[in-house]
N, C-alpha and C positions, 0 to 999 in steps of 0.2 A: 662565427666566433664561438657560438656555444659549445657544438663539434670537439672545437678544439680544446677550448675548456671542459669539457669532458673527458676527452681524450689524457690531459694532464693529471687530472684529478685519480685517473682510473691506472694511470703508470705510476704515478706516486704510490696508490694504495698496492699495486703488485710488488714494484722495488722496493719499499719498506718492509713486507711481509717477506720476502727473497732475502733479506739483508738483517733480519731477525739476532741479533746477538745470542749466540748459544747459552744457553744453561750450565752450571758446574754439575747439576748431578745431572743430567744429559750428556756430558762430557766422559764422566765417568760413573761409571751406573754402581750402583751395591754390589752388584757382583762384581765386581772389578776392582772394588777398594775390598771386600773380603778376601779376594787373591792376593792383594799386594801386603796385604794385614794379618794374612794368613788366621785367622778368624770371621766369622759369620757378621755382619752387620747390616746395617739399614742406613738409608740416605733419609734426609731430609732437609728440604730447599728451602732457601732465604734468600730470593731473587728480589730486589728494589732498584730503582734509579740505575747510574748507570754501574752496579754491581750484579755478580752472584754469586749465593754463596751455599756450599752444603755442607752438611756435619753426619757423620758417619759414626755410627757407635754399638757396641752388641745389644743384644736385646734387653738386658740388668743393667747397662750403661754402671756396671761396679766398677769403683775408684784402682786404677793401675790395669784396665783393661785396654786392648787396643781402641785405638779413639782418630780419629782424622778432619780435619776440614781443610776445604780447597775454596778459595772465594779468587774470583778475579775481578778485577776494576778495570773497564775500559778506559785507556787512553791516562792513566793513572800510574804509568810504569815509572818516566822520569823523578814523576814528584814522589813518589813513594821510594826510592833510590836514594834520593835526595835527601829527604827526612830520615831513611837509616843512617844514612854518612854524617847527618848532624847529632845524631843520638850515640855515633860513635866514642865520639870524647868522654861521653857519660857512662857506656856503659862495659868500655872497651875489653875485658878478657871473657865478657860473652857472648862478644861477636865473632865470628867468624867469618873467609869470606869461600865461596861454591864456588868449585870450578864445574863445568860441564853440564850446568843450568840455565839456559836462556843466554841472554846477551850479559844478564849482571845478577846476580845472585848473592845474599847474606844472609845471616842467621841469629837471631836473638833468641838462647834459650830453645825449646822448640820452635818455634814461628819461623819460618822460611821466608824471608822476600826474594821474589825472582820478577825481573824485570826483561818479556817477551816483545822487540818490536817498541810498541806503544804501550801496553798493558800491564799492569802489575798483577802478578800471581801470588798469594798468600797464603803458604802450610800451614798447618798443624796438626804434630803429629805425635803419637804416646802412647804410650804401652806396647812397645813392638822393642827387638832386641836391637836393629840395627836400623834409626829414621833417619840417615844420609843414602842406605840404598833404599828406602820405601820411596823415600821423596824425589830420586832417581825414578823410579818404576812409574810413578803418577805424573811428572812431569813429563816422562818419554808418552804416555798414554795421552796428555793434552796437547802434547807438540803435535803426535801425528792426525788428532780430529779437530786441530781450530783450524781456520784457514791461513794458509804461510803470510809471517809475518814480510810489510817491507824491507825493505833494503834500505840500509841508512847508509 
């Protein structure tokens, strides 16, 4: 009996540590949101509960510079869908809706909601001439390093 209980104990701690939820600036590193920003910047993580989140900014972080965060929420994609479609009535000609985003995709102002799978992904993006293709560039960047979502 112990054995076994050991045995359980010790696959739990390997499958938890294997199954580890990625990081946002692991996802996409400084240098990779400086390519897509076309300016130099730094990451910095704000990973809790079941989010992550990073903000990317140059090194004077001066006001109208390139600027970005990418935060995702596990398992948080419907209800974060959800609550944009309810803030529509209120805020409706600055919403917009993404095609070629995830499974569901909108836009308030900078802030991107994009809805992958289960997960909500969350832009923000500024100082750059053109944030429908940056947010294009970093979301193809997260599609190809999370693990494929399921099939609904």
């Amino acid at each position: 009996m112990r054995i076994a209980s050991v045995a359980l104990i010790l696959t739990g701690l390997f499958c938890s540590g294997a199954s580890a939820a990625p990081t946002a600036c692991g996802l996409v590193s400084a240098a990779d949101m400086s390519t897509v920003l076309g300016s130099a910047v730094s990451a910095v993580a704000d990973d809790r509960g079941g989010q992550t989140k990073c903000t990317y900014e140059t090194a004077g972080g001066e006001l109208g510079a390139p600027y970005a965060e990418v935060q995702l929420n596990w398992g948080d994609g419907a209800t974060g869908m959800q609550g944009a479609g309810l803030m529509e009535s209120e805020l409706g000609p600055a919403m917009d809706k993404l095609a070629g985003l995830g499974d569901q995709a909108t836009t308030v102002g900078p802030m991107i909601l994009i809805r992958r799978g289960e997960d909500l992904i969350t832009l923000v993006i500024s100082g750059v001439p053109n944030s429908t293709a940056a947010a294009k560039s970093i979301y193809g960047l997260l599609d190809a390093r999370l693990p494929k979502a399921a099939a609904h």
